[in-house]
N, C-alpha and C positions, 0 to 999 in steps of 0.2 A: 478321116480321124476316128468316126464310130468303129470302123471294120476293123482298124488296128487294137482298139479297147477289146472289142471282141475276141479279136486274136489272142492278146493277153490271158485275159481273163477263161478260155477253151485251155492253153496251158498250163496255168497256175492249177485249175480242176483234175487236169493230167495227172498231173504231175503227186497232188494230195493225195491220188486216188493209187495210186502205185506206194507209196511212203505207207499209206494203212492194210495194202494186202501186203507189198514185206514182213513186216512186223506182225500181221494176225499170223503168216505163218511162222516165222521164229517163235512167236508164243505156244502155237500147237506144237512146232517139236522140240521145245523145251516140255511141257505139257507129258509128252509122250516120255517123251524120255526120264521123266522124276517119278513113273508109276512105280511100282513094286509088280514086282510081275505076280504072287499069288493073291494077296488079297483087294490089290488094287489102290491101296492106299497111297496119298502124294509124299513124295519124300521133299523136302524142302531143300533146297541149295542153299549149303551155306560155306562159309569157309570158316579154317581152325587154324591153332596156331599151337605152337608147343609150350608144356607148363615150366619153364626155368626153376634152378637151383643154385643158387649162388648168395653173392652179397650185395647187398642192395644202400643207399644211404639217402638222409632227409637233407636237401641241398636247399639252401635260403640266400637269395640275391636284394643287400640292400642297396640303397646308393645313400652318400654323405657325400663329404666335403676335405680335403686334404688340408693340412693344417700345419704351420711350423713346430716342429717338437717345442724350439724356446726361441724369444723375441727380445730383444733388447732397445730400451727408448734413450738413444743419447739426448741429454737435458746440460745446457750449462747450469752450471749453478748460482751464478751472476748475472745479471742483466748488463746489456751495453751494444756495442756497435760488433760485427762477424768480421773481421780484419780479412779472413783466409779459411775455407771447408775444401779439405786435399778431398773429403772423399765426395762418390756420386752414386748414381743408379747402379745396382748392379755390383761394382767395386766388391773386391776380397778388405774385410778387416782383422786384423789380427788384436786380439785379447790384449788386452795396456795399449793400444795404438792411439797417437794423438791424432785425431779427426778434422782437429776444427782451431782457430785460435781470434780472439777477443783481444777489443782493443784493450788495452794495459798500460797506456800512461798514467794515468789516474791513480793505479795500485803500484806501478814505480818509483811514484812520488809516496804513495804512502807508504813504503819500506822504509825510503830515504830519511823521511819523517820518525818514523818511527828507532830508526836505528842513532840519528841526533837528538830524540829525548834518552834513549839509554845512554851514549854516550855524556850527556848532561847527568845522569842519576849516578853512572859510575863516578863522576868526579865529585859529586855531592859527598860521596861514602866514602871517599878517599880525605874530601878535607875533613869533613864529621871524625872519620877516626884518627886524624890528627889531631886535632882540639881533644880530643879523650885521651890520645896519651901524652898533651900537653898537661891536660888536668889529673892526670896518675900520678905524673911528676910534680907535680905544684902540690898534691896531696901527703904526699913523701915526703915532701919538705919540711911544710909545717908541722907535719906528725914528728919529724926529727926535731925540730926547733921547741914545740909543746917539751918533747921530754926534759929539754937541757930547759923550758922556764923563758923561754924566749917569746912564744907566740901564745895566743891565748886561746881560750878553747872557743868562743864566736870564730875567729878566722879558723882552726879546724872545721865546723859544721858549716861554714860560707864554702870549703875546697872539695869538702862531701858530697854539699850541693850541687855544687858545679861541676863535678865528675858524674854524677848519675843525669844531669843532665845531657851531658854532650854523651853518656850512653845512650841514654832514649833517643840521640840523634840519630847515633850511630843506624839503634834498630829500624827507625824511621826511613833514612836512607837508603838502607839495605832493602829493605821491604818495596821502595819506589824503583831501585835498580831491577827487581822480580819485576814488576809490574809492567817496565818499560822492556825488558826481556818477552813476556808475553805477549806484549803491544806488538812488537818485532816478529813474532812466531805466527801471530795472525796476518799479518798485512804483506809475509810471505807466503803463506797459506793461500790468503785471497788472490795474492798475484800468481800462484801457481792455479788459482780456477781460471784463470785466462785461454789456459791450455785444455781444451773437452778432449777428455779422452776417453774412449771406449772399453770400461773394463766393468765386465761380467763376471758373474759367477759359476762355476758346473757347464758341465758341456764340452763342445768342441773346443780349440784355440781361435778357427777362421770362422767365419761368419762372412755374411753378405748382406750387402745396402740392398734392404727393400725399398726403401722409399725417404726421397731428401724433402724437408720442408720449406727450408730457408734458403737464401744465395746469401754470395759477402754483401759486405754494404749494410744491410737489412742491419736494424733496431730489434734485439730478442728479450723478453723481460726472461729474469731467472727461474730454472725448469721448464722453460717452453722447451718441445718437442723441436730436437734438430734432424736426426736422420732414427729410421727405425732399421735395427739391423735382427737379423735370421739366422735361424740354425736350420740349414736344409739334409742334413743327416745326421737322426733319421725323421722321418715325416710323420703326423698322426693323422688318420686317417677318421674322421669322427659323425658318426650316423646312431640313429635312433630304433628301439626294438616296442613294439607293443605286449603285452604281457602276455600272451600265447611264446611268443619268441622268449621271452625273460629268463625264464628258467633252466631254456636248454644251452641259454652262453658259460662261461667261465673264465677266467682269466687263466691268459696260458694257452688258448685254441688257439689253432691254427688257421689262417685266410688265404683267401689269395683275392687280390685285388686287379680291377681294369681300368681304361681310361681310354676316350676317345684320340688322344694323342697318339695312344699307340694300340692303335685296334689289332685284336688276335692274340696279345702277350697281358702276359699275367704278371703278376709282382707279388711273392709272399711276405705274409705279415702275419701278425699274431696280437691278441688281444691280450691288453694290458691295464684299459681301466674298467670298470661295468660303474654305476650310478647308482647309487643306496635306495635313490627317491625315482618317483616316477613324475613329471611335469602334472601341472593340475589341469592344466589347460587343452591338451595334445594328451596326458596318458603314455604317455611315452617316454623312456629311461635314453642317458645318454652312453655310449660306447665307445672307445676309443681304442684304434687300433695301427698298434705300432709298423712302419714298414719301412725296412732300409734302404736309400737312397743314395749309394758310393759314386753314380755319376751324376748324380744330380739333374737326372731327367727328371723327374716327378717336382712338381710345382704347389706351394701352398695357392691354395685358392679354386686349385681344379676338382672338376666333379668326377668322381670315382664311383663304381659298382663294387661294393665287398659282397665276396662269397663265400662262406661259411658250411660247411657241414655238422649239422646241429648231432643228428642221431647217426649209425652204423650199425648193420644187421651182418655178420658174416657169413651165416646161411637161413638160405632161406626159400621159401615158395615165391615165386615173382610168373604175374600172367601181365599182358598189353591190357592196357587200362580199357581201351576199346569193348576186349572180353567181359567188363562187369554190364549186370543188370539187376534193376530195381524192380521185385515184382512183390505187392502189398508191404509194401515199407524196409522191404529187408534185401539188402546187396547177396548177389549171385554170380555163380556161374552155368551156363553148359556146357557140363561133362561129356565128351565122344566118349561111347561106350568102347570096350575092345571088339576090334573088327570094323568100326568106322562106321552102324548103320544107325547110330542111333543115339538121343542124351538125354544126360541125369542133368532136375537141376539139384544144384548144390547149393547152399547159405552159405559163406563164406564172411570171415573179419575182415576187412581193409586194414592195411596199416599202412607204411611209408608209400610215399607218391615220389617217384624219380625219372621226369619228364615224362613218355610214354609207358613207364613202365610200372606195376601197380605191386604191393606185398600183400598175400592174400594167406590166411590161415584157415583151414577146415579139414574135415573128414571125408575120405575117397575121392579123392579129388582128380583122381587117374593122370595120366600123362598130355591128353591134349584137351584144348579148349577153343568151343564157338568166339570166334571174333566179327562176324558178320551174317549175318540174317537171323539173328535173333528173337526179334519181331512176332515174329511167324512159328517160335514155336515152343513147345510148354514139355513137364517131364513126360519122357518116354518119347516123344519123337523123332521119327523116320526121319533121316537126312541122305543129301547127296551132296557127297565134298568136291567141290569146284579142284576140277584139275585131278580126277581119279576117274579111274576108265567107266566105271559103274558102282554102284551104291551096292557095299558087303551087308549081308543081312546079320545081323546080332544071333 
């Protein structure tokens, strides 16, 4: 058991011992090979990349929340017993659709009610205005009989009397005939809330059952929540900006949206509301953004990525992000000189960041740029470009 530890332990030493003279030699003809042949100085390997012109854009990925454009709460307006709800989960409704239906004997009898006291007020006003043009005539008379000396003027002002009374019948009658007419126009009213029906304002015609609350049977007091229905085209799409982001939205930009439903596709939309205020609590404004939904894939409720392009440069300077460096507080580059031996540094602005790829503003900024071993070296140094035969002297 010892002799085999031994064993081991004589290989593993081998073996260390070969892995460290590889490498010290790849170091020395790496070594050799980065000198400068006159003065002897080390050129440093590094690799470059070329400096881009084109257009560049500030791309911002938020996530929110997908949202019905408009919602609708069927509510009967009665309290009582759900006789019948035709509709369910999911179901198509159409705009005036009857949904739902209440029990109604209660409000059939009170029609029936109702329509036997008009019928009692109409006969009231019929005998009423008999008696008044009983009493016109009886009035006639004795004005006839006064003249010729017959009756006396007490029984005139007794048939005066008695005529403007059976008018004020008259009015009285009439007035109860309205009343019981109105009686009538309510208690067919109520008996039409029997029937819940689904009618909205703006929007689509169809719409769709999000969610049913009640079955038949069920006891519903008046405006409790029966079925809530949706407008799933088009969908809002609603997420929140911090105030760096604030100022570079608008109403009217252009989105495009994702979702893991259907990873890889995109859905355009476009921004339609922005939030005056900014929450106190989060600092944060709300955004809504409209996206069309003609098959009705897209689902209120589901979590979305909106992605927006705040800014657009159409030309421009763009190096690989990789290429910036910070040296005493101030962002750079290294310039390859012409000829490839050697670089400038350069102070350079940052501007737009677009994934790897960086917008950079300055003077002499040449055509290629250090994007790896920068480390190792300062203005004016000797380099050797990875993947060129040998290092051109400046």
């Amino acid at each position: 058991m010892l002799l085999k530890r031994w064993i081991s332990l004589t290989l593993a030493l081998a073996i260390v011992a070969v892995l460290a003279w590889l490498i010290t030699q790849r170091l020395l003809e790496g070594d050799g090979q980065s000198k400068a042949g006159s003065g002897g100085e080390r050129n440093v390997p590094v690799e470059v990349a070329a400096i881009e012109h084109g257009p560049i854009e500030l791309r911002r990925t938020f996530t929110g929340t997908l949202d019905a454009h408009a919602e609708f709460v069927v509510a009967p307006k009665i309290g009582g017993r759900i006789d019948a709800i035709s509709m369910d989960l999911a179901d198509s409704v159409t705009r005036g659709q009857v949904v739902a239906r209440m029990d109604n004997a209660e409000f059939v009898q009170s029609v029936a009610q109702a329509e036997a006291d008009l019928a009692v007020a109409q006969a009231n006003l019929g005998e009423a205005r008999s008696q008044l043009t009983i009493a016109k005539r009886e009035l006639q008379r004795l004005d006839k009989l006064r003249e010729r000396g017959v009756s006396s003027e007490s029984q005139l002002d007794l048939a005066k009397a008695d005529q403007l009374t059976k008018q004020a019948r008259v009015e009285v009658t009439r007035a109860q005939v309205t009343r019981a007419q109105a009686a009538l126009e309510t208690a067919r009213i109520r008996l039409g809330y029997t029937e819940v029906i689904a009618d909205w304002t703006g929007g689509s015609d169809l719409r769709l059952v999000a969610e049913r609350y009640l079955d038949e049977g069920e006891t519903v007091a008046a405006n409790a929540p029966l079925l809530r229905i949706v407008e799933l085209d088009p969908l809002i799409a609603v997420f929140f900006v911090t105030e760096r982001d604030y100022a570079l939205l608008h109403t009217g930009q252009r989105a495009e949206l994702s979702t893991d439903s259907y990873p890889g596709e995109l859905f355009p939309g476009e921004i339609v509301r922005i939030a005056p205020v900014f929450h106190s609590s989060t600092r944060q404004a709300r955004v809504e953004v409209r996206v069309d939904n003609p098959q009705l894939r897209l689902k209120p409720g589901m979590f979305t990525r909106i992605i927006l392009v705040l800014e657009r440069i159409a030309e421009t300077r763009i190096v690989p992000e990789q290429a910036l460096v910070t040296r005493n507080g101030h962002s750079g580059l290294f310039v390859v000189a012409e000829g490839g031996g050697s670089v400038t540094w350069r102070e350079v602005t940052v501007g737009i960041t677009q994934g790897q790829r960086v917008q950079v503003s300055g003077e002499n900024l040449g055509s290629r740029v250090v994007i790896l071993g920068q480390q190792l070296l300062k203005d004016g140094s000797r380099i050797a470009i990875a993947g060129a035969a040998e290092a051109v002297a400046p």
